[in-house]
Structure formats: C-alpha cells, structure tokens
N, C-alpha and C positions, 0 to 999 in steps of 0.2 A: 873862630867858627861862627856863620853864621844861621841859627836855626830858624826855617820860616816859625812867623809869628803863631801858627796854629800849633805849633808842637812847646811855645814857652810855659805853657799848664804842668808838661810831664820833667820841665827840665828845674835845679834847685834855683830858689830863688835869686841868687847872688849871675847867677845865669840867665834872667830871662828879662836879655835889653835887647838891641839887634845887633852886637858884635859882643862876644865873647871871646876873652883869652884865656887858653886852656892848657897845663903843663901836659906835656907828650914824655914817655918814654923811650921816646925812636924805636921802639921795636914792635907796641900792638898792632893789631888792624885796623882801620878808618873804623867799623862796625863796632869793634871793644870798645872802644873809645867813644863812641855814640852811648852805647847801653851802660858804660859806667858812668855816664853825667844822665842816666835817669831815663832816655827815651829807646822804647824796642823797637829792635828790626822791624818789625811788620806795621811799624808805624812811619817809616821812611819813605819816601820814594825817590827822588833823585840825589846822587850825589857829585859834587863837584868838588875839585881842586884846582884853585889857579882858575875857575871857569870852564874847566875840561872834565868831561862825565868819565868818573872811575867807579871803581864795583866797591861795595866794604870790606874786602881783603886787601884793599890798597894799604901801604903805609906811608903816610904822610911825613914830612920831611917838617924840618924849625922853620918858623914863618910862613908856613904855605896857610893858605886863605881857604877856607873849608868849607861849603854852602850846602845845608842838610834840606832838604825841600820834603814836603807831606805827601801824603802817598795820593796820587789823580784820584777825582770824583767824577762819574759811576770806576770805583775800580774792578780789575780783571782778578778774577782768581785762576789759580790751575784744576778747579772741579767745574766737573758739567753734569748734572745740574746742580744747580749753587743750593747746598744744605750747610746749617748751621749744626753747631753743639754751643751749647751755654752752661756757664759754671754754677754753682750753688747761690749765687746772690742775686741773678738776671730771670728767677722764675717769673716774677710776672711780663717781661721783656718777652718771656718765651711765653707764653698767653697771646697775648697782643700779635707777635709775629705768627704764631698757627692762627688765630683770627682770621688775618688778609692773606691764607693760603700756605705760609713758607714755611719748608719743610724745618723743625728747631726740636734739636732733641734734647733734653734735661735730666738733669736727675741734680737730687739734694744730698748723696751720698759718694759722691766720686773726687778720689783725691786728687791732686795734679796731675801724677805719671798717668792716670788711669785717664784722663780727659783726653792728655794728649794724646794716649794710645787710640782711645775713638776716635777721636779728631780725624788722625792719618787714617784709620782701618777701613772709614768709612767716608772717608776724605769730604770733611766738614769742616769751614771754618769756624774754628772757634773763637767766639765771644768772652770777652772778661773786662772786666776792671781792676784784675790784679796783675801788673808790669812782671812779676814774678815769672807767671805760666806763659807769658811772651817772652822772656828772654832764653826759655828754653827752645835750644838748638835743636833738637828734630821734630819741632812742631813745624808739617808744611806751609797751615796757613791762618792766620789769625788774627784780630782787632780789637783795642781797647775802646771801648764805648763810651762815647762821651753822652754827660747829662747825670741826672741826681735821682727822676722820676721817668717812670716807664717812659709817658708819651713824650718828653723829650728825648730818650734813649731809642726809639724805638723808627722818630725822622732821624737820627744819627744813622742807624744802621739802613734804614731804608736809602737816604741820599748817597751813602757811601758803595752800596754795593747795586742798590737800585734790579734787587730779584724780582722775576717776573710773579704775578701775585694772581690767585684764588679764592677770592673770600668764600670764609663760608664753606670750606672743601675740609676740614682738619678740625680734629676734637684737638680743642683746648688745653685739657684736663692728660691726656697721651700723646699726643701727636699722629693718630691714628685718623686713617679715611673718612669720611663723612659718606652716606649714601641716603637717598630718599627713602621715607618707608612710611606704607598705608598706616592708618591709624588704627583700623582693626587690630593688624599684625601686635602694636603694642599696647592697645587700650588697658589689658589688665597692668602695667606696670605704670598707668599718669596716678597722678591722683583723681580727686573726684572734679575737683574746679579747674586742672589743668585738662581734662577731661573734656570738660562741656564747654569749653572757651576757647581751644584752636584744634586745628584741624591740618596744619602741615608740620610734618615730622621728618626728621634725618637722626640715623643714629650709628656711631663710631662701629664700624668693621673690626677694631681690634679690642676697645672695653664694654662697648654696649651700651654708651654713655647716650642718652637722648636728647636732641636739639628741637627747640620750638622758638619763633620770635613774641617772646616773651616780654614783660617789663623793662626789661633792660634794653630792648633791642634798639631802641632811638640813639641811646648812648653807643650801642656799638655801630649802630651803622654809621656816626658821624665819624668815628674814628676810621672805620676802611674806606670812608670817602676822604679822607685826608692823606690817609696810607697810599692812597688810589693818586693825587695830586703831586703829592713830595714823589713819586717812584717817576710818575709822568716829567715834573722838571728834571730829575736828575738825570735819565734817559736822553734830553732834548741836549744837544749845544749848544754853547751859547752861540749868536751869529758873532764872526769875527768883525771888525772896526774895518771901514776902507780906507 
C-alpha cells in the first residue's frame, strides 16, 4: 500500500515510508483494511488498485498495489450550507470559526453517539481529533483536524473546506446571530467605562451576549483578516503547467 505522505501522521509508525507491505485476509474490504492500519474513511480520497480507481468495498487480491490518496483541498461536502459540529476538546476552534461567520455548534457535554446523531440530524460536518468518532459508520460527514493550537487548527479547517465567511455576524460564546443595536437600547447593562468609551454595539439574538470593538479587537481583527486570506487561496486553483 501506498499511503499519500499527508495521511503517514494517522498511520503506525512501522507504516509511515512510502510503500508499505501489509498482511490481507482475503476476505475484508479495501476501507477495513484502511481504518485498521489507523487512518478514517473521511480522511481518504482516492483509491486505487493496480492504478485503476475502485470504491472501499473493493477487495483486494495478494500482491495488488494499493494507492490511498488524501481527501482534495477546497473539499466537497454533501450539506448546503456547510455547518460544523465540534467535539469537547475543539471549543476554542469553535470561537475562532464563529468569529469569521461559520456556523460551529459545540457543547462540552455530548458523548460520541450523541455527536454523531447531531452531526447527521442537522447534517453538520463534524470536527475531531479523536480517529475513534471517524470510524464510526453512520457518521455522514467528518474531519480529523490537524494542528496542536487553535490558530493552526483553525487554517486546517478553513483551507480544507474553505466556507464562505461572515465576520463578525455570530456570538462567540453560542453560536447565535449577531444584530446591531443603539446604545440607548443597552446602556443600563455596559458598565460605566465601557459606557463612555464606545459607541457601536451588536448583541447575540439568541443569549443577549454584547459585542463592542473593544481591547482585544486588534488581535481579532488580524486573525479574520488571515481567515479572510487562507479561505481566499484555497477557493483559487492552482494555474495548471503548459
């Protein structure tokens, strides 16, 4: 087998050169056989035998030549419009992605079945770092995110899936609307010096959360202008070679 070099991360180390030989049972599927040397379905994208594209219910024969390839970047999902679900360890991922607009739903309490079960219900793809909740078969559609810290995790998902983006339209803190609103409307709930120091307000349609560009806002607005860039390249093709 040969796995492209972007998937030797998820594969055991004894496995990650570029030709791997691997004992077959003659009887699993191309796909078993993928996900018990370490890497999930939805981290695949082409497969080949002999050079010839088969699906992962193939079963491969002794000596056939195997070529696992990564899944294309901007890739396709089956939902319109592209919404996330993130599991219990990606909450600040899921920050950062409501920031530049994209719809990312969260929570800190939902076991695996119950992810997957939103996932599909509300056909989201889900985000993880755990191989586990990818190899479960009736999750429609889902990605292992590479990177250690948000803002590397965060061009992972943005170049791979490359969602059209909103900054600034989406509380943080719920994943709820963002709408403008006079400062009268909320002045009894600023403090006294968030008070008398700005003057444009947005606040979340579904917790009431308040938005002002505040101290922080330098920091975040470099970050949606990066968001804005990596989404830009991976949208563009590359020009092909004459």
């Amino acid at each position: 087998m040969r796995f492209a070099a972007e998937l030797w991360f998820l594969l055991p180390p004894r496995h990650r050169h570029p030709e791997a030989h691997l004992r077959y049972d003659g009887t699993s599927s191309l796909g078993h056989v993928i996900e018990s040397n370490g890497v999930p379905l939805p981290e695949v994208g082409r497969l080949e035998v002999n050079a010839t594209p088969v699906a992962a219910s193939h079963r491969p024969a002794a000596g056939d030549l195997v070529t696992v390839l990564g899944v294309p970047r901007p890739q396709k999902v089956p939902f319109s419009p592209l919404k996330f679900l993130l599991d219990v360890h990606l909450g600040a991922l899921a920050r950062r992605l409501r920031l530049v607009g994209v719809d990312a739903a969260y929570h800190n309490d939902r076991d695996d079945p119950a992810l997957v079960e939103q996932a599909n219900a509300e056909e989201r793809v889900l985000l993880t770092q755990d191989r586990r909740l990818l190899h479960r078969r009736n999750l429609r559609a889902g990605g292992y995110v590479r990177g250690s810290d948000p803002d590397r995790q965060l061009h992972d998902v943005l170049e791979r899936f490359a969602p059209p983006l909103a900054p600034w339209s989406r509380c943080t803190a719920c994943n709820g609307t963002l709408a403008p609103v006079h400062k009268d409307e909320v002045k009894d709930l600023l403090e006294p010096g968030t008070r008398a120091t700005y003057d444009t307000f947005a606040q979340c349609q579904a917790c009431g959360r308040l938005y002002w560009p505040g101290a922080h806002h330098r920091r975040l607005t470099a970050i949606v202008a990066a968001a804005e860039e990596t989404v830009a390249a991976a949208a563009t093709p590359e020009p092909r070679q004459a």
